[in-house]
N, C-alpha and C positions, 0 to 999 in steps of 0.2 A: 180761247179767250179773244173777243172781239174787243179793236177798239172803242167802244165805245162802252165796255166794262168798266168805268170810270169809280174810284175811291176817291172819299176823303174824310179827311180827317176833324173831327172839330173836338174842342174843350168843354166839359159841364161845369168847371171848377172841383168836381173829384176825381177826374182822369180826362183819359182818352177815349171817344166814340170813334172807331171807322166802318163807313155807309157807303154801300156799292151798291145803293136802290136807287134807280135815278128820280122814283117819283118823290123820295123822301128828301133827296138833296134838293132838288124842285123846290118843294115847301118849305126847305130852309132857308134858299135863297130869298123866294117872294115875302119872307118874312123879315129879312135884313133890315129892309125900310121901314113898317112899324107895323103893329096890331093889323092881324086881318081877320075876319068873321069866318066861321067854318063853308060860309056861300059862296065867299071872295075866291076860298082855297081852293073850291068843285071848280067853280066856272074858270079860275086860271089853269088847273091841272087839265082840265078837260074828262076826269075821271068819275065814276061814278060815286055817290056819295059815301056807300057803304066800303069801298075801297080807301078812298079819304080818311073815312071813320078810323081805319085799322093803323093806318099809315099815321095818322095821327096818335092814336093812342101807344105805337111803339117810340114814338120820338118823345111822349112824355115820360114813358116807362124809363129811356134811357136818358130822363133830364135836360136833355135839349129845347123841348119850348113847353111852354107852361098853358095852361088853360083859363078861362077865365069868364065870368055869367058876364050877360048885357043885364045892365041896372036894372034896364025897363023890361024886357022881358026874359028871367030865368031861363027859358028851355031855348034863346039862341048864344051860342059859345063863339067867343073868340082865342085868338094862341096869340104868342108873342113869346120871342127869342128867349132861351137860357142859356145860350153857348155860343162860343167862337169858331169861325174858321181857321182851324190853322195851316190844315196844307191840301192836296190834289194831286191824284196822280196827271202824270203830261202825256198825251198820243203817242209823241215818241218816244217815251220809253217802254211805253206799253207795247210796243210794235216790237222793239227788242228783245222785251221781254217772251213775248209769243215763242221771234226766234227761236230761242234758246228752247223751249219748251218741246217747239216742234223736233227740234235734234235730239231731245230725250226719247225721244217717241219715234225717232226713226234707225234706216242701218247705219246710218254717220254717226252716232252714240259713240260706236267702238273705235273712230278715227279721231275723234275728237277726246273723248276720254269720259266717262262716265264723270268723276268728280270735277274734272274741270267744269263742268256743265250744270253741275250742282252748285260749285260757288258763285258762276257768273248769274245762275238764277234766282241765286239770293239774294245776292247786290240788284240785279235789275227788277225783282219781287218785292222789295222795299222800296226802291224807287216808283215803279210803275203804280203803288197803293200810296202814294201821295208820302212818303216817308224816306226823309233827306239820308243814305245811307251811309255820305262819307264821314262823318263824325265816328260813329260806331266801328267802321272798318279801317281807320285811323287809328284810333286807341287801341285794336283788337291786335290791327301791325304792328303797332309801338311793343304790345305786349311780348308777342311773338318775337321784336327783336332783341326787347333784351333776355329771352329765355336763350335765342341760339346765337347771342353772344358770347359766352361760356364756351363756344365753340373755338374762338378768335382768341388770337395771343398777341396779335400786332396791338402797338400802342403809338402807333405812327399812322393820320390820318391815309394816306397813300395805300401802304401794305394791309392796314384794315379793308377798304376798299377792292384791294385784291382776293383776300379771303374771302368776303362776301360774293364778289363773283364766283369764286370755286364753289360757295355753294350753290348759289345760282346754277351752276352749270350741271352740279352733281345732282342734284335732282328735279335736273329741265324743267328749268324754272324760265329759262331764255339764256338771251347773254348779257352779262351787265361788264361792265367794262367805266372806265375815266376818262371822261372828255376832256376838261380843264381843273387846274388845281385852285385858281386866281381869277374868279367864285367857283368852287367847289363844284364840279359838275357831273352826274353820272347819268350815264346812257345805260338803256334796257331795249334790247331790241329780241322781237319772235318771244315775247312773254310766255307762261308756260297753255294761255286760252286765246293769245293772237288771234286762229283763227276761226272764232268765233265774234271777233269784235270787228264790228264795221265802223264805218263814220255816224256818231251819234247827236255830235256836237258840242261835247263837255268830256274832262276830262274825267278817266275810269280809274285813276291806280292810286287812291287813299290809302289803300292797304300796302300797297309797295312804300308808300313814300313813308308809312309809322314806321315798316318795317327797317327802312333804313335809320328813319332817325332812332329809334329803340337800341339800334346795337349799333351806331356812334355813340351816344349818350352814355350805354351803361358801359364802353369798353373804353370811352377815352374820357369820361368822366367830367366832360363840358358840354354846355347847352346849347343846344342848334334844333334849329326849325327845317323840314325840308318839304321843299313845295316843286310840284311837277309844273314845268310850263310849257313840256310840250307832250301830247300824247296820241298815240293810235286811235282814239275814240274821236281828237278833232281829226282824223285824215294823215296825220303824219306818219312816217315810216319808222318813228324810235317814240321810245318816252323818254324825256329828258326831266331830270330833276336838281334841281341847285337847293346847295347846302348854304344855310343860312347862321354862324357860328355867333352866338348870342353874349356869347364871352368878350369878342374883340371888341 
């Protein structure tokens, strides 16, 4: 996969369309601004007409721009917009993404770990196709935590904390451990795909952070938010994440 594999995303008002053809997104873009003539569209793409032609009729197919006669003369057509942009994949995470793929495909697979390497490529496979993945991998954490809360007996923020780390640890996951009580602090250091993760520029651990707030929430039965503010993806040596207790 080359950078320059580029997705995005737009809206018809019945769903979602995502287009990895550059000459289609091309034509989407020139058409932002207002009606263009099927002539406009050749002499800007630079392509030949009957390529046009095709390119054109899949973007109507999937309701993104509409067609339309010139008054004056029936057999020349113009298009104009049916749809929104709503998102794009970005270089670099498309480059990450690569990463990952290329370790699937080599002898490092087996030091790395087969599934680690399957979830970081999902998270950065949604990302890289123009699709915000922390929301989804938030919720999916959350989920997760309060299934292996049922695990935990502590009812004491501190010792729950501890638990969570043992499992952390029992199924090298990393180490999580307690930074501060007075805001709520917990460090995650050597995550269970650390290294796989370089400096990407944003933080990567949505899924850790549901997962911690999932099994506070359903074990001590009070509302809190947790938000990472430091992590491995900007450069740093730990991920740190502060508990936000919604109750106080």
């Amino acid at each position: 996969m080359n950078d320059s594999d580029r997705t995005a995303l737009f809206s018809n008002g019945n769903g979602f369309v995502a287009l990895n053809s550059p000459v289609k997104i091309e034509i989407l873009d020139f058409l932002k601004v207002s009606t263009r003539s099927f002539d406009e569209i050749v002499k800007h793409t630079g392509k030949a007409k009957s390529t046009i032609s095709v390119h054109l009729n899949d973007l109507r197919s999937f309701g993104l721009v509409e067609e339309e006669c010139d008054q004056n003369d029936k057999r020349r057509k113009a298009y104009h917009l049916k749809c929104e942009h709503m998102a794009h994949s970005q270089p670099p995470i498309l480059r990450h993404y690569k990463n990952v793929l290329e370790t699937l495909a080599s002898p490092q697979l087996e030091k790395h770990g087969c599934f680690k390497c399957f979830f970081r490529a999902i998270q950065f496979g949604f990302d890289a196709h123009g699709i915000n993945s922390d929301p989804i991998m938030r919720k999916i954490g959350r989920d997760i935590g309060t299934s292996i809360s049922s695990n935990f007996t502590s009812k004491d923020i501190k010792f729950l904390v501890q638990e969570l780390a043992e499992f952390w640890k029992r199924y090298q996951m990393g180490t999580m451990y307690l930074v501060n009580s007075e805001p709520l602090v917990i460090a995650v250091e050597k995550c269970f795909d650390y290294k796989l993760i370089s400096t990407i520029g944003k933080n990567l651990c949505s899924f850790t952070e549901g997962i911690i707030e999932g099994t506070i929430v359903h074990s001590l039965n009070i509302s809190c938010c947790v938000q990472e503010i430091e992590c491995c993806g900007n450069g740093k040596e730990r991920c740190l994440f502060i508990v936000h207790f919604l109750n106080k």
